[in-house]
ZAMARGU-4260 file (C-alpha; in steps of 0.2 Angstrom, whole numbers, plus 5000, padded with zeros to 4 digits):
<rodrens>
0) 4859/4939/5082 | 4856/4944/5064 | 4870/4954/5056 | 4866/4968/5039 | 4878/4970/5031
5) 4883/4984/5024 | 4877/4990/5006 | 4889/4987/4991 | 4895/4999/4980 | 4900/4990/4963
10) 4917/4991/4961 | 4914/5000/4941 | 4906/5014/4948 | 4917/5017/4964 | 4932/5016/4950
15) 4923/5032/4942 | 4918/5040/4956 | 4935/5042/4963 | 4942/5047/4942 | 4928/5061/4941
20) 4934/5067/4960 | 4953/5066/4957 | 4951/5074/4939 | 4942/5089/4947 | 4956/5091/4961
25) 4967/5093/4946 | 4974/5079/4941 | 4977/5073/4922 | 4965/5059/4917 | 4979/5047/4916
30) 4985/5051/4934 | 4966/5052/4940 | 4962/5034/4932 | 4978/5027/4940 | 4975/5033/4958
35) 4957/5027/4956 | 4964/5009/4950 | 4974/5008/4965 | 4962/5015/4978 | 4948/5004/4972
40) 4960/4989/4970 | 4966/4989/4989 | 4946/4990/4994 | 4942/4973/4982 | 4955/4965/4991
45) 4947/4970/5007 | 4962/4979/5013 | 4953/4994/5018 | 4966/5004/5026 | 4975/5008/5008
50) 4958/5012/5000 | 4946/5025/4995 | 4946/5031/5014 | 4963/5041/5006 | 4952/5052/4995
55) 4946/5067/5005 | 4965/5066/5012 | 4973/5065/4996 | 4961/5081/4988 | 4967/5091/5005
60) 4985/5087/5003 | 4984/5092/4983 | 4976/5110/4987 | 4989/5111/5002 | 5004/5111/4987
65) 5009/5096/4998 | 5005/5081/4983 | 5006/5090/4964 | 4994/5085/4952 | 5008/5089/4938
70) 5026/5086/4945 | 5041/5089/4936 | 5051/5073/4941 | 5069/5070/4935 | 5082/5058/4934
75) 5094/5060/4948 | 5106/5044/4942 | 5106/5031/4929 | 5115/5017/4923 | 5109/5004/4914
80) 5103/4992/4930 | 5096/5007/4939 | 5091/5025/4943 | 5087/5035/4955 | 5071/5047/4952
85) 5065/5063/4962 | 5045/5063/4962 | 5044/5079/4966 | 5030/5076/4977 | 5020/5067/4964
90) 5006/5053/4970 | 5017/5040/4975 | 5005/5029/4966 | 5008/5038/4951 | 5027/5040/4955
95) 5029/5021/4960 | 5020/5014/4944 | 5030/5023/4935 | 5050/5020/4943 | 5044/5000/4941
100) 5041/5003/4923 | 5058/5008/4922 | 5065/4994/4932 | 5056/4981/4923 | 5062/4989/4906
105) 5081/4990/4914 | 5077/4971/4920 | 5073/4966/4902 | 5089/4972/4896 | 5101/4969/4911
110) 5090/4956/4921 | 5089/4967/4937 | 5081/4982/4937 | 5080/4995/4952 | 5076/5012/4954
115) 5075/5023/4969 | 5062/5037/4973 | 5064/5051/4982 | 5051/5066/4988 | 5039/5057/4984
120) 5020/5053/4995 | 5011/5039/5001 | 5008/5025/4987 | 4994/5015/4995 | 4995/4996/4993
125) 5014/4991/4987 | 5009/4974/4981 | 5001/4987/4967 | 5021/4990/4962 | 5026/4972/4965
130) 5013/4964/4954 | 5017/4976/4940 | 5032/4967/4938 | 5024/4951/4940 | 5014/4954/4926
135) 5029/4958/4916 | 5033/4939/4918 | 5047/4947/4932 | 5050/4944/4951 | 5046/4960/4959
140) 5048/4968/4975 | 5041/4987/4981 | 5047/4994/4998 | 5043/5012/5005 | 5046/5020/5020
145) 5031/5028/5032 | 5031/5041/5046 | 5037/5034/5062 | 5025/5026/5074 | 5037/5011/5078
150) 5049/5010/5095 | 5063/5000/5095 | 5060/4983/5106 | 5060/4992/5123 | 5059/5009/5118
155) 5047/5024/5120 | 5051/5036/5107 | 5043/5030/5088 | 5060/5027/5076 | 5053/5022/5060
160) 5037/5017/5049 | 5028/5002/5050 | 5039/4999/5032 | 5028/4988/5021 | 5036/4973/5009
165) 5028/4968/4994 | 5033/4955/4983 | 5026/4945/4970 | 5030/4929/4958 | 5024/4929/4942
170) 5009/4916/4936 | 5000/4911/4923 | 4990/4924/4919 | 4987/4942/4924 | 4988/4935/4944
175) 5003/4932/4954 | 5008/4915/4960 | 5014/4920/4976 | 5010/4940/4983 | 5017/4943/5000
180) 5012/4961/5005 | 5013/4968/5025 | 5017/4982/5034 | 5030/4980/5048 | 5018/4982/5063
185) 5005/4970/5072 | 4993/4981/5066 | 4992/4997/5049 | 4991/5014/5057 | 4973/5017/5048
190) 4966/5004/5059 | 4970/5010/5075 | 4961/5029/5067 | 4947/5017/5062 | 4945/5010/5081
195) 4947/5027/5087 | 4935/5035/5078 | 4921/5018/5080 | 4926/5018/5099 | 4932/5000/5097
200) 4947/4996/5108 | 4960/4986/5100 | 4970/4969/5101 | 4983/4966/5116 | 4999/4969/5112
205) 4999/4980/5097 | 4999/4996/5103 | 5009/5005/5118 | 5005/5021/5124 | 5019/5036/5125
210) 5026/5030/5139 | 5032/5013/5130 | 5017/5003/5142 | 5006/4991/5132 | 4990/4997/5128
215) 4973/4994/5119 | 4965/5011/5118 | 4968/5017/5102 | 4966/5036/5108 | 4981/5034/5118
220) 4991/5027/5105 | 4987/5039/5094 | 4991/5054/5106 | 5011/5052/5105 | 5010/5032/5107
225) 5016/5020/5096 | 5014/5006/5086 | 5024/4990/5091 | 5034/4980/5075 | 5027/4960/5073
230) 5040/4948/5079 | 5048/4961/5092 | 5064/4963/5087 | 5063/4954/5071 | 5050/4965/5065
235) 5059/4979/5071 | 5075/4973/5060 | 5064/4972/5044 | 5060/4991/5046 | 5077/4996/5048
240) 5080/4987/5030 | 5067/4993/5023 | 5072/5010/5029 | 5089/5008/5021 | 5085/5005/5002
245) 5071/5018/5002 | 5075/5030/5014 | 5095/5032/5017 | 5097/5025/4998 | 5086/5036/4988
250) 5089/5053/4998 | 5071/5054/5004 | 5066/5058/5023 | 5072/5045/5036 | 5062/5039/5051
255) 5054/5056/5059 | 5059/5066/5044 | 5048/5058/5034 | 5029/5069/5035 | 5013/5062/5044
260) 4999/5057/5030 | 4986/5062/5043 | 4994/5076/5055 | 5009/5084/5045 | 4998/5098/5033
265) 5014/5110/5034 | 5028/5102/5027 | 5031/5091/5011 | 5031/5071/5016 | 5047/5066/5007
270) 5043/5048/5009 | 5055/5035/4997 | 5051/5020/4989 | 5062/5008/4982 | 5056/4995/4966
275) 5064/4979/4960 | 5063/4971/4946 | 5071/4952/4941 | 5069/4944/4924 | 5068/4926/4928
280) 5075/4923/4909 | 5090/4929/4915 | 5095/4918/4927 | 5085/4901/4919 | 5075/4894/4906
285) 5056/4899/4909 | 5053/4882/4908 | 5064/4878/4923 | 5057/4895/4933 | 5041/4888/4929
290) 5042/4869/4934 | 5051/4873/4951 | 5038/4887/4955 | 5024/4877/4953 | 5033/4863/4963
295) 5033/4875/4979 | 5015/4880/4976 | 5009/4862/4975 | 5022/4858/4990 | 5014/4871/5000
300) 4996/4866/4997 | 4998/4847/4998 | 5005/4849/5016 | 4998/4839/5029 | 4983/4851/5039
305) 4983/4851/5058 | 4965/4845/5063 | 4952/4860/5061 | 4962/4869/5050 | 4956/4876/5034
310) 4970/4874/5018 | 4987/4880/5015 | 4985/4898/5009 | 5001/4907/4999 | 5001/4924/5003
315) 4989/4935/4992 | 4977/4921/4988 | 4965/4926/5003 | 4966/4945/4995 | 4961/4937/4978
320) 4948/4926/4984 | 4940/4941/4993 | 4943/4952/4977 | 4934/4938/4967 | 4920/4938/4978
325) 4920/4957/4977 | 4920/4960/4960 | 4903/4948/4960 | 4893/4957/4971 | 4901/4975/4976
330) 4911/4984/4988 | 4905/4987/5004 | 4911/5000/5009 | 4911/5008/5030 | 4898/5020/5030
335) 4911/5035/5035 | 4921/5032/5020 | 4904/5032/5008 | 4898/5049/5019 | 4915/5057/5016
340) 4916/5053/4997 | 4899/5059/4994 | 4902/5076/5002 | 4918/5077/4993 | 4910/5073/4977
345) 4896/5085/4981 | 4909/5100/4984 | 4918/5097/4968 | 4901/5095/4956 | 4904/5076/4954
350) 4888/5066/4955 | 4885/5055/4967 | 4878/5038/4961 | 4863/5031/4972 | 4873/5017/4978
355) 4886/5028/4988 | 4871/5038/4996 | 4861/5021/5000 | 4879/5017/5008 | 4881/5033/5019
</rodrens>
């Protein structure tokens, strides 16, 4: 059977699509260019879920008053390791870039930097925040917390967020060494939308439906049902850190307080992130930082391979292979998402490029 694939939509020109549409929902250009980097960053890595499937949801929630195109955030606490920032229900991609600025500039003169983030919204794909510091030549790790579709092991009432980690190693270069970046459930919350809406059922044992029984129709785990954590309850256990340090830490919403992306349009998400920063000179000579990373990577990837199996992977490397791969020959992008961004585009007066229509 012959498979088409979808058409691609360069990467440059999705980049400026999302810009011109983000601008006209009244965002400063900075800001617009910033939430089109991360938007368009997640869907070159292939993680779809954090992409520019967020856009028509992200204009709606800015004309709702529920995200502000021009917060007034404040500095709640400060020292010199760390602060604590109230968004004021900035982007969160905005807010997030900017408290691990902070962080890494407290990390350069300190060694540990971290800042907390209240009232703040949903910052797409943390390993965004985590590779800032990377960049920066700094260890760095990005944790937020997400509406509640998880039970605990056993249960049948949704606790907390699937919680997503992100945490990255500096390289050589622009790339990180080593990028670990999940969400605490066996599967995001998008993709189960995204089987809903294809009518595709979903894998065993990641959903349940609202009465706690395991379930792979992803209508009934969307209709009061839940998502379940990885690893049972070690999964679970993650969350509840997670929900710690940027939840009860930062003053933001925790578990059920914290708004629905997708079904909360009356009330302000309040969602909290929480970024780290570690200057490596700090604690040792570059050099040394240097010599034992590279000694892990090549440990990792010189390890003996069970017959059949392809080659040790760090985490991130399939996300840049695939982003390599994309910036060569284009997004392609579901055909809802291209249909939804060109009516978007064509209610606000942007132009849509001929790619996007050949993609819807």
């Amino acid at each position: 059977m012959t498979t088409i694939s979808a058409p691609a939509v360069a990467h440059g020109e999705l980049r400026g699509l999302v810009t011109r549409i983000v601008e006209r929902a009244g965002f400063r250009d900075a800001d617009a260019r910033e939430i089109a980097d991360a938007l368009v960053e997640a869907d070159l890595r292939g993680i779809v879920s954090h992409g520019v499937m967020h856009v028509p949801n992200l204009v709606k929630r800015t004309k709702l008053g529920l995200v502000r195109t021009t917060p007034d955030m404040k500095v709640l606490a400060e020292s010199a390791s760390v602060a604590r920032i109230d968004a004021d229900r900035a982007a969160g991609f905005i807010a997030a870039a900017r408290a691990m600025d902070t962080a890494i500039a407290k990390a350069r003169a300190t060694g540990v930097g971290a800042v907390a983030v209240t009232n703040s919204t949903h910052y797409g794909m943390g390993a965004r925040y985590a590779e800032r510091a990377a960049r920066a030549g700094m260890i760095g790790l990005a944790l937020a917390n997400a509406t509640a579709t998880m039970p605990s092991p056993g249960g049948a009432r949704a606790l907390l967020g699937t919680n997503p980690i992100s945490f990255a190693v500096p390289g050589e270069g622009d790339a990180a060494a080593i990028c670990l970046d999940m969400g605490l459930g066996q599967v995001t919350l998008n993709s189960v939308r995204d089987a809903a809406k294809r009518g595709r059922a979903l894998p065993e044992g990641v959903a349940a439906a609202n009465d706690g029984t395991p379930t792979t129709d992803p209508a009934k785990a969307l209709d009061g049902g839940f998502l379940l954590p990885f690893g049972g309850h070690k999964g679970f256990g993650l969350a509840v850190l997670v929900e710690v340090l940027a939840g009860v830490l930062t003053g933001a919403g925790i578990g059920r307080d914290v708004g629905s992306l997708f079904v909360d349009y009356d009330r302000a998400q309040n969602t909290g992130h929480f970024l780290l920063a570690l200057d490596v000179s700090h604690f040792c000579s570059l050099e040394q930082f240097r010599s034992r990373r590279d000694f892990l990577v090549s440990w990792i990837q010189a390890s003996p391979r069970a017959a059949g199996a392809g080659p040790a992977l760090l985490p991130g490397q399939r996300e840049y292979q695939t982003r390599r791969e994309r910036i060569a020959s284009g997004i392609p992008l579901p055909k809802e998402t291209a249909a939804d961004l060109a009516v978007l585009a064509e209610e606000l007066g942007v132009a849509v490029p001929q790619s996007l229509r050949d993609a819807a």
